[in-house]
KOLMAR-510901 format. One line per field, with one value per atom (N, C-alpha, C, O): x, y, z; chain; atom name. Coordinates in steps of 0.2 Angstrom, whole numbers, plus 5000, padded with zeros to 4 digits. Example, Ala and Ser with C-alpha at 12.3 -4.5 7.8 and 13.67 -1.06 7.14 Angstrom:
BEGIN
u = 5066:5062:5066:5071:5064:5068:5064:5067
v = 4972:4978:4984:4983:4989:4995:5000:5006
w = 5039:5039:5039:5042:5035:5036:5039:5040
chaine = A:A:A:A:A:A:A:A
atome = N:CA:C:O:N:CA:C:O
END
This chain:
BEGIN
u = 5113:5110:5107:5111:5100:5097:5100:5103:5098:5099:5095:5098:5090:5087:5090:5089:5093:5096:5102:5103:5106:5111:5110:5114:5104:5103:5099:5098:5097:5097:5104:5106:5107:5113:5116:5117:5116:5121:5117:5121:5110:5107:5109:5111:5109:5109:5116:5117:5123:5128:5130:5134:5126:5128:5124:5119:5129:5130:5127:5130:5125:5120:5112:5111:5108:5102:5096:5094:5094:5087:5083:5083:5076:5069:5064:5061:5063:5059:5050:5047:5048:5042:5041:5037:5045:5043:5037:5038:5033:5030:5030:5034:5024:5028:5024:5027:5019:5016:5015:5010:5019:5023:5020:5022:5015:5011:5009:5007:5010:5008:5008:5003:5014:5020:5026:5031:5025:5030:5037:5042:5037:5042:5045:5049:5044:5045:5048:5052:5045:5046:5054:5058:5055:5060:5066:5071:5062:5069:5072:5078:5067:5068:5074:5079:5072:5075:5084:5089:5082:5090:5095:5101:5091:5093:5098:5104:5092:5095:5101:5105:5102:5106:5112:5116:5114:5120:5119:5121:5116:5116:5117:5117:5117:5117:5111:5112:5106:5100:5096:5096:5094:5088:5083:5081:5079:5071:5071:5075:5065:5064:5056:5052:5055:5048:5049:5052:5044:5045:5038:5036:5036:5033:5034:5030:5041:5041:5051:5056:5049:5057:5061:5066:5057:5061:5056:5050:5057:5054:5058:5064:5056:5058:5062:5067:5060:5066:5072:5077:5070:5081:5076:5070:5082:5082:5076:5075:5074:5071:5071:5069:5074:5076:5069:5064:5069:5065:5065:5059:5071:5073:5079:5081:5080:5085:5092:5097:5093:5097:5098:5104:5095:5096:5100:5100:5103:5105:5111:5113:5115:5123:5128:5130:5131:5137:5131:5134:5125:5123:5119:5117:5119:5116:5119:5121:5118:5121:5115:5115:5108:5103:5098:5098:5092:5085:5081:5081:5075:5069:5064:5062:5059:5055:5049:5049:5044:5039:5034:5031:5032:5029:5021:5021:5017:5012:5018:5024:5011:5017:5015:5017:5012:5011:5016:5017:5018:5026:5032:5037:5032:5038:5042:5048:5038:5043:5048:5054:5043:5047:5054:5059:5053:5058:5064:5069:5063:5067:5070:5076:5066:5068:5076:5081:5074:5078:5083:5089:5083:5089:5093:5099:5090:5093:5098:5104:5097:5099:5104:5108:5105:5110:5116:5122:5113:5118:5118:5123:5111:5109:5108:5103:5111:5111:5109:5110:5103:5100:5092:5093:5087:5082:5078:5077:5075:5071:5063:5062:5057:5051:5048:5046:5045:5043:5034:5029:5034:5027:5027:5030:5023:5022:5015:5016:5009:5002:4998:4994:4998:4993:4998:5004:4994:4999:5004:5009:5006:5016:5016:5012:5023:5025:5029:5033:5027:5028:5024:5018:5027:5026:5029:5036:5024:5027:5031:5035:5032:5034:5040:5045:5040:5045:5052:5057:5047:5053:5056:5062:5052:5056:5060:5065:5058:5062:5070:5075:5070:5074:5079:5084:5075:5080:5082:5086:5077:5080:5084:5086:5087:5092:5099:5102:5100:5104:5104:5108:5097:5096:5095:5089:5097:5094:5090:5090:5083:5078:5074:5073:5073:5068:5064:5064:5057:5051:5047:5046:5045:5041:5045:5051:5040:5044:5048:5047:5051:5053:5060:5061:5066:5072:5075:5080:5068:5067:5068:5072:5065:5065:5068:5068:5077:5082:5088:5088:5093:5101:5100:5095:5105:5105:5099:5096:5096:5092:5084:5080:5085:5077:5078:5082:5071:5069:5063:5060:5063:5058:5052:5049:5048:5043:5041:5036:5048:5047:5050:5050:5054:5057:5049:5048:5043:5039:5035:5034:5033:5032:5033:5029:5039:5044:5040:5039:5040:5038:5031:5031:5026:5021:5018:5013:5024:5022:5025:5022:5031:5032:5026:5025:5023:5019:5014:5011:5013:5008:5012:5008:5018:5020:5022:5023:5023:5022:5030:5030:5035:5042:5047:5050:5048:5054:5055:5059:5053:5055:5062:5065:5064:5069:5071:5067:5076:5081:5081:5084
v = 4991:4988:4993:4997:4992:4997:4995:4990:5000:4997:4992:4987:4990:4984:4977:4972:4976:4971:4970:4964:4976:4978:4973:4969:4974:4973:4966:4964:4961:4956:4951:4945:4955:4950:4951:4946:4958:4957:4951:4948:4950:4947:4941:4937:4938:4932:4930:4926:4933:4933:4930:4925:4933:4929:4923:4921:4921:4913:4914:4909:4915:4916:4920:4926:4915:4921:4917:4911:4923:4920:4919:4922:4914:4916:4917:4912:4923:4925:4925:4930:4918:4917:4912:4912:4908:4899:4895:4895:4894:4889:4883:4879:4882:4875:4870:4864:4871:4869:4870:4873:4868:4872:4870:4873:4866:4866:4874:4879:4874:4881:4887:4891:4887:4893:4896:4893:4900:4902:4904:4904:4906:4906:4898:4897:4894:4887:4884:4880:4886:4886:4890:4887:4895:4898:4894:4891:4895:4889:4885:4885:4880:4873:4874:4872:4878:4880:4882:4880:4886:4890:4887:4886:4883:4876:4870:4868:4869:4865:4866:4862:4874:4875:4877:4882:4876:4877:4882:4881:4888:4892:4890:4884:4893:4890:4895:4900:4893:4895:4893:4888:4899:4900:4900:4906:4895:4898:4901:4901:4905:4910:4911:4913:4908:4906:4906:4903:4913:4912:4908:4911:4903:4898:4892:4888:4890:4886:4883:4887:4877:4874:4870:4868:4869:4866:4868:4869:4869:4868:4866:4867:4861:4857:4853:4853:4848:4846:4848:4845:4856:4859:4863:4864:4865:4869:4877:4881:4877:4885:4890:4889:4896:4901:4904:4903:4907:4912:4919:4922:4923:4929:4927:4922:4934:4934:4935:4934:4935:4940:4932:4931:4926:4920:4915:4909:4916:4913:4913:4919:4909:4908:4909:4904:4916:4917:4925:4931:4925:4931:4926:4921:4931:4931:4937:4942:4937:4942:4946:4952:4940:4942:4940:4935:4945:4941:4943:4947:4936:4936:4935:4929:4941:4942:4938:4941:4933:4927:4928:4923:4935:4935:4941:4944:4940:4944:4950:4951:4954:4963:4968:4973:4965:4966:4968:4972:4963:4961:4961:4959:4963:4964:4971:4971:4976:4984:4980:4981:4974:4973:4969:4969:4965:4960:4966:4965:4970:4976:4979:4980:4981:4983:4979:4981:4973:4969:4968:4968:4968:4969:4974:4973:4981:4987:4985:4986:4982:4985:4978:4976:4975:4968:4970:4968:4975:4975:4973:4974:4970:4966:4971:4975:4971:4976:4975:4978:4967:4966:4963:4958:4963:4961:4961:4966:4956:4956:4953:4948:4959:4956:4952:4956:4946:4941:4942:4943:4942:4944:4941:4943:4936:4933:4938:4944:4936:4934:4937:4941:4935:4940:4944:4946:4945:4954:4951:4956:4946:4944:4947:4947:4950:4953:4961:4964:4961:4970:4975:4973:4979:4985:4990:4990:4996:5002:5006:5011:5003:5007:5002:5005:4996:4994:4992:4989:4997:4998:5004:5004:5008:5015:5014:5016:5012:5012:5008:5011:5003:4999:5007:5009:5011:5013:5020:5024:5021:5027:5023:5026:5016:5014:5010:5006:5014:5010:5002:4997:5001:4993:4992:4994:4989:4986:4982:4977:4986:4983:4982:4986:4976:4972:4969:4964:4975:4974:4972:4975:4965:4961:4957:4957:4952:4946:4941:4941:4938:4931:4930:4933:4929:4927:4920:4918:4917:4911:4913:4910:4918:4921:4921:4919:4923:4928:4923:4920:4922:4919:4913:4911:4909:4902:4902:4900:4902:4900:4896:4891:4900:4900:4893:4889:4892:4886:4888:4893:4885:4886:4890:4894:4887:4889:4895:4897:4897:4905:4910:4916:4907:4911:4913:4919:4907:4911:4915:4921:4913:4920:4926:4930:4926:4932:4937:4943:4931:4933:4939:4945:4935:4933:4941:4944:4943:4947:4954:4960:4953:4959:4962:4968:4959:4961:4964:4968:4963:4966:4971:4975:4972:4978:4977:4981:4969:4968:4965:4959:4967:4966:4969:4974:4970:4973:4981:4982:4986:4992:4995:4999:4996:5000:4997:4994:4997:4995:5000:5000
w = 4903:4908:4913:4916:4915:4920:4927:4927:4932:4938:4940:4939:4943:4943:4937:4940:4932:4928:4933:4935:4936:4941:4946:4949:4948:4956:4957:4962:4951:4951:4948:4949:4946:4943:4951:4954:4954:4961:4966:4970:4966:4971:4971:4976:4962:4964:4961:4957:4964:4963:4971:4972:4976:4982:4984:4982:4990:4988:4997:4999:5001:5008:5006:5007:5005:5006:5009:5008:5013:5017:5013:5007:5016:5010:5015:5017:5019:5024:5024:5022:5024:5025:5021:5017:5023:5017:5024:5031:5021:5027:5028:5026:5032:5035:5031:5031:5027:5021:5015:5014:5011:5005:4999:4994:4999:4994:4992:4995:4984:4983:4986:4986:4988:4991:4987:4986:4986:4982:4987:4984:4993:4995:4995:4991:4998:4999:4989:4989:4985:4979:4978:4974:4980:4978:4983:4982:4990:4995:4990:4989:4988:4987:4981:4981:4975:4970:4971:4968:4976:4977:4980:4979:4985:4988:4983:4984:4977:4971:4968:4966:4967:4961:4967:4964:4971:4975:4982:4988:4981:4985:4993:4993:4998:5004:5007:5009:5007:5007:5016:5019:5019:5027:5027:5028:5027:5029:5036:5041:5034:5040:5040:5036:5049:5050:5056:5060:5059:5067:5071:5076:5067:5069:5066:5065:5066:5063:5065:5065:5066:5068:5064:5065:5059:5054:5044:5045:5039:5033:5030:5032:5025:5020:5023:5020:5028:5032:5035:5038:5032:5036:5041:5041:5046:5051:5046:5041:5052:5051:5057:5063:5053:5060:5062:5058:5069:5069:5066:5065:5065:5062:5057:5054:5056:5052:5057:5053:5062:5066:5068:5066:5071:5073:5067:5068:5062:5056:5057:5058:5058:5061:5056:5052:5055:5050:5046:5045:5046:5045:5038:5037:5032:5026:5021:5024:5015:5011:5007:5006:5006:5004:5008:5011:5007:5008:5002:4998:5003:4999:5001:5003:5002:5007:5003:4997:5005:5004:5010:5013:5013:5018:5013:5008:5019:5015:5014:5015:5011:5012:5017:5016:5021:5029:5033:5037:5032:5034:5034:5037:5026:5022:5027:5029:5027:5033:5036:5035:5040:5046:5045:5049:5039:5039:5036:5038:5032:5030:5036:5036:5041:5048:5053:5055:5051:5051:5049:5052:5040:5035:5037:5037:5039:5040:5046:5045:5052:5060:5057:5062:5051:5053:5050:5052:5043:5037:5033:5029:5031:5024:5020:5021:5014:5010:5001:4996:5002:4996:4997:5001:4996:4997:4992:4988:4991:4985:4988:4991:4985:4987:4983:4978:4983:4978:4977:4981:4971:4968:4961:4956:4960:4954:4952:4954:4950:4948:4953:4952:4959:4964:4969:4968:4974:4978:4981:4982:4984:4983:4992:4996:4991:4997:4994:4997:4991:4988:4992:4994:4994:5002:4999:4999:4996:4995:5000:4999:5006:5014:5013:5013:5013:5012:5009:5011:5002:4997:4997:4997:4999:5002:5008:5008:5013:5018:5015:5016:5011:5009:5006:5008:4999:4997:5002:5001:5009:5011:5016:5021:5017:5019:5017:5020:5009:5004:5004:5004:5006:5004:4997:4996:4992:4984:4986:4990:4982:4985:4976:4971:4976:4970:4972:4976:4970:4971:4965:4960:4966:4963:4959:4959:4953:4950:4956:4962:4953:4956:4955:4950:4958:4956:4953:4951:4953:4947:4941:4937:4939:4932:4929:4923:4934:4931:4932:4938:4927:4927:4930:4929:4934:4937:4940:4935:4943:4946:4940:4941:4937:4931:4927:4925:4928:4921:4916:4916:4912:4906:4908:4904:4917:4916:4921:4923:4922:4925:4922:4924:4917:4909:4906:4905:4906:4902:4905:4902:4912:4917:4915:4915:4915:4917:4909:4908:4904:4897:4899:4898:4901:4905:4906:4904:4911:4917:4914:4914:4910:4905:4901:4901:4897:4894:4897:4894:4903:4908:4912:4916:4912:4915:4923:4927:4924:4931:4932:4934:4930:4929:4936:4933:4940:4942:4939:4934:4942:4937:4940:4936:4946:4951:4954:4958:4955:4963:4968:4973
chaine = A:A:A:A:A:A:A:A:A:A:A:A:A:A:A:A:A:A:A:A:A:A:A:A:A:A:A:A:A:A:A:A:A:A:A:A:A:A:A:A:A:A:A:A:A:A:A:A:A:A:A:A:A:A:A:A:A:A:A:A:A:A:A:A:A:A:A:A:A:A:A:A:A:A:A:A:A:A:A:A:A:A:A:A:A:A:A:A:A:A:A:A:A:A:A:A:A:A:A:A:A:A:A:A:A:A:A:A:A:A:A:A:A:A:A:A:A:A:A:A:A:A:A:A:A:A:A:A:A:A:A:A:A:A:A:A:A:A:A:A:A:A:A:A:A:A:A:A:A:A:A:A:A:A:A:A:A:A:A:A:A:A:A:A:A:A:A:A:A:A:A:A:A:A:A:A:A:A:A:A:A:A:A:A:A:A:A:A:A:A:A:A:A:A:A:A:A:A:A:A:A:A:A:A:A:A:A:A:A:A:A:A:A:A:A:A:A:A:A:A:A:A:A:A:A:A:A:A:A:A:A:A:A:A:A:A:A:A:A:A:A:A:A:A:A:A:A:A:A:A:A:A:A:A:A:A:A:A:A:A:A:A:A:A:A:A:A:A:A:A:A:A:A:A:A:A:A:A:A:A:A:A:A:A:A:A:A:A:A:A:A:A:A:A:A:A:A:A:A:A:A:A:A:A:A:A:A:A:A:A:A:A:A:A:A:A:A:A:A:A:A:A:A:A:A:A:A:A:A:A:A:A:A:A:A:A:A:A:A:A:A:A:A:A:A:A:A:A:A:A:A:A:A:A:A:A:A:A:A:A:A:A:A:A:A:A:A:A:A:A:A:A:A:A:A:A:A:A:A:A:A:A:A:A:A:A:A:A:A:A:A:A:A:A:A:A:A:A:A:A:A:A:A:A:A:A:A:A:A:A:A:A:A:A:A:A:A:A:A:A:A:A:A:A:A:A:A:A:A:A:A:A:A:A:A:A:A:A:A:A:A:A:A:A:A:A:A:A:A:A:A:A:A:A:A:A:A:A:A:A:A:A:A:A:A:A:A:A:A:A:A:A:A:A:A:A:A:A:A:A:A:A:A:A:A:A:A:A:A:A:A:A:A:A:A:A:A:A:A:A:A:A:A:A:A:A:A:A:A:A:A:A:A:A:A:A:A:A:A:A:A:A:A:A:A:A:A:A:A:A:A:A:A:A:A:A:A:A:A:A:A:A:A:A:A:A:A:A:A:A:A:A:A:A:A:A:A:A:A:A:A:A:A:A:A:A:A:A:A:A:A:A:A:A:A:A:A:A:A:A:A:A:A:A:A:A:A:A:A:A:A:A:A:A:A:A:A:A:A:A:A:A:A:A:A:A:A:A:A:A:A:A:A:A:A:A:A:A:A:A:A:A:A:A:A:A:A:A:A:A:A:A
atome = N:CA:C:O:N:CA:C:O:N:CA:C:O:N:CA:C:O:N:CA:C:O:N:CA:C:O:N:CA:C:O:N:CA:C:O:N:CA:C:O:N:CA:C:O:N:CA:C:O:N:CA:C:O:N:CA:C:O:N:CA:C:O:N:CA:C:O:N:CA:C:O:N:CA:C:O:N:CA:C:O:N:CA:C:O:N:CA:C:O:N:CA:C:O:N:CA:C:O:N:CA:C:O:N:CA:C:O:N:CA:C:O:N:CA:C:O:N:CA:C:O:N:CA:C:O:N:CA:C:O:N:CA:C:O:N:CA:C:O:N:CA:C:O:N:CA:C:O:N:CA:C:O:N:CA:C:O:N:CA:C:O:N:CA:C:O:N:CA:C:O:N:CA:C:O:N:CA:C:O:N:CA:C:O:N:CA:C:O:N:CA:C:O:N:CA:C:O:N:CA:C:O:N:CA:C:O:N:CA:C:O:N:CA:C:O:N:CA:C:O:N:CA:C:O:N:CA:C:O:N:CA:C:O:N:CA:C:O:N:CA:C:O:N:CA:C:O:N:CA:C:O:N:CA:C:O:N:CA:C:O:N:CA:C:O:N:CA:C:O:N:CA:C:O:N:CA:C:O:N:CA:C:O:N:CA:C:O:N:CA:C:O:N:CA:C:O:N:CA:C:O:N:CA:C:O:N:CA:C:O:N:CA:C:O:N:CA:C:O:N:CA:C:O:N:CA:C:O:N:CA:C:O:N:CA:C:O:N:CA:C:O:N:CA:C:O:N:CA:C:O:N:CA:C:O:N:CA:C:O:N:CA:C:O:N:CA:C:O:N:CA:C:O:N:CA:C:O:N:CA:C:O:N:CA:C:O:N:CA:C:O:N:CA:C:O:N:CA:C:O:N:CA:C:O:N:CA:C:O:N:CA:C:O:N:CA:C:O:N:CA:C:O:N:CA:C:O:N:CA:C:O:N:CA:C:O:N:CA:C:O:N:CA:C:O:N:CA:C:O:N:CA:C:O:N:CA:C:O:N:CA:C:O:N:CA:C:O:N:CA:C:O:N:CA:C:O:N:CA:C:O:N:CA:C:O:N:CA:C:O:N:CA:C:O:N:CA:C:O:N:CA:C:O:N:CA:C:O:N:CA:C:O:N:CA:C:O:N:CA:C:O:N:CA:C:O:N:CA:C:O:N:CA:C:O:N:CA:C:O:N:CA:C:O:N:CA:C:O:N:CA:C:O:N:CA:C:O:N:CA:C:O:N:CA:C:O:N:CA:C:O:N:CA:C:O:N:CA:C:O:N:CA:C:O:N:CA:C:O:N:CA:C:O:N:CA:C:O:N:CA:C:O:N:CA:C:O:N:CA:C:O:N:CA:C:O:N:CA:C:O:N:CA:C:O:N:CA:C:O:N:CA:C:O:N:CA:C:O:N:CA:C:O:N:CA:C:O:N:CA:C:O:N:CA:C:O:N:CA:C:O:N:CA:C:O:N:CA:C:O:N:CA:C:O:N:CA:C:O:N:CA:C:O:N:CA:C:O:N:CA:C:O:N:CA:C:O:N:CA:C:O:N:CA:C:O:N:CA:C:O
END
């Protein structure tokens, strides 16, 4: 097992994770699409929208630091503009997994912000979807997953 196989079995092992940038309109969101998912399958899952006071009908934080008991994970759904900063965050709290979501177009993957992740022992999974992978996945982000290996657009490093 490589390291990234490592570091998604560990991500989606915990049972608190943020999804940092679901919107308030979720129609064709893939953060809101993973919320809704990890939601399903048991996790105890935070949107994180600092314009926004509620998504998908549950509460929605403005940060990461406003989530009451903390997080174990995040999954960053934010352009990749943005992704440093929510890492910037990760770092000063103690979150010490994040994953950037990137299906088919440019996602939230930030060269700056996978480096900074690994120059701050944060496990950092950059691109693909944590639908793909273990409990969470269903058929059609299994074929995805199929999909995007072939094209070379998989997860390569933690």
């Amino acid at each position: 097992m490589g390291a990234v196989d490592h570091a998604i079995d560990d991500f989606l092992a915990q049972r608190r994770i943020a999804v940092a940038g679901v919107s308030r309109t979720p129609q064709g969101h893939g953060g809101n699409v993973v919320y809704q998912r990890l939601r399903a399958r048991g996790y105890e899952v935070f949107a994180v929208n600092p314009a926004a006071d509620t998504v998908e009908g549950d509460p929605c934080y403005r940060d990461l630091r406003s989530i009451p008991g903390g997080v174990d994970a995040v999954v960053i759904a934010t352009p990749a503009s943005a992704a440093e900063s929510v890492v910037r965050e990760c770092r000063e709290l103690g979150i010490t997994r994040v994953w950037m979501h990137q299906a088919f177009g440019a996602g939230s993957v930030s060269k700056e912000a996978h480096e900074l992740c690994r120059a701050s022992g944060i496990a950092s999974i950059a691109g693909g979807c944590p639908l793909m992978y273990g409990p969470t996945s269903d058929g059609g982000h299994r074929f995805m997953r199929v999909i995007l290996g072939l094209f070379g657009r998989l997860p390569k490093e933690a």
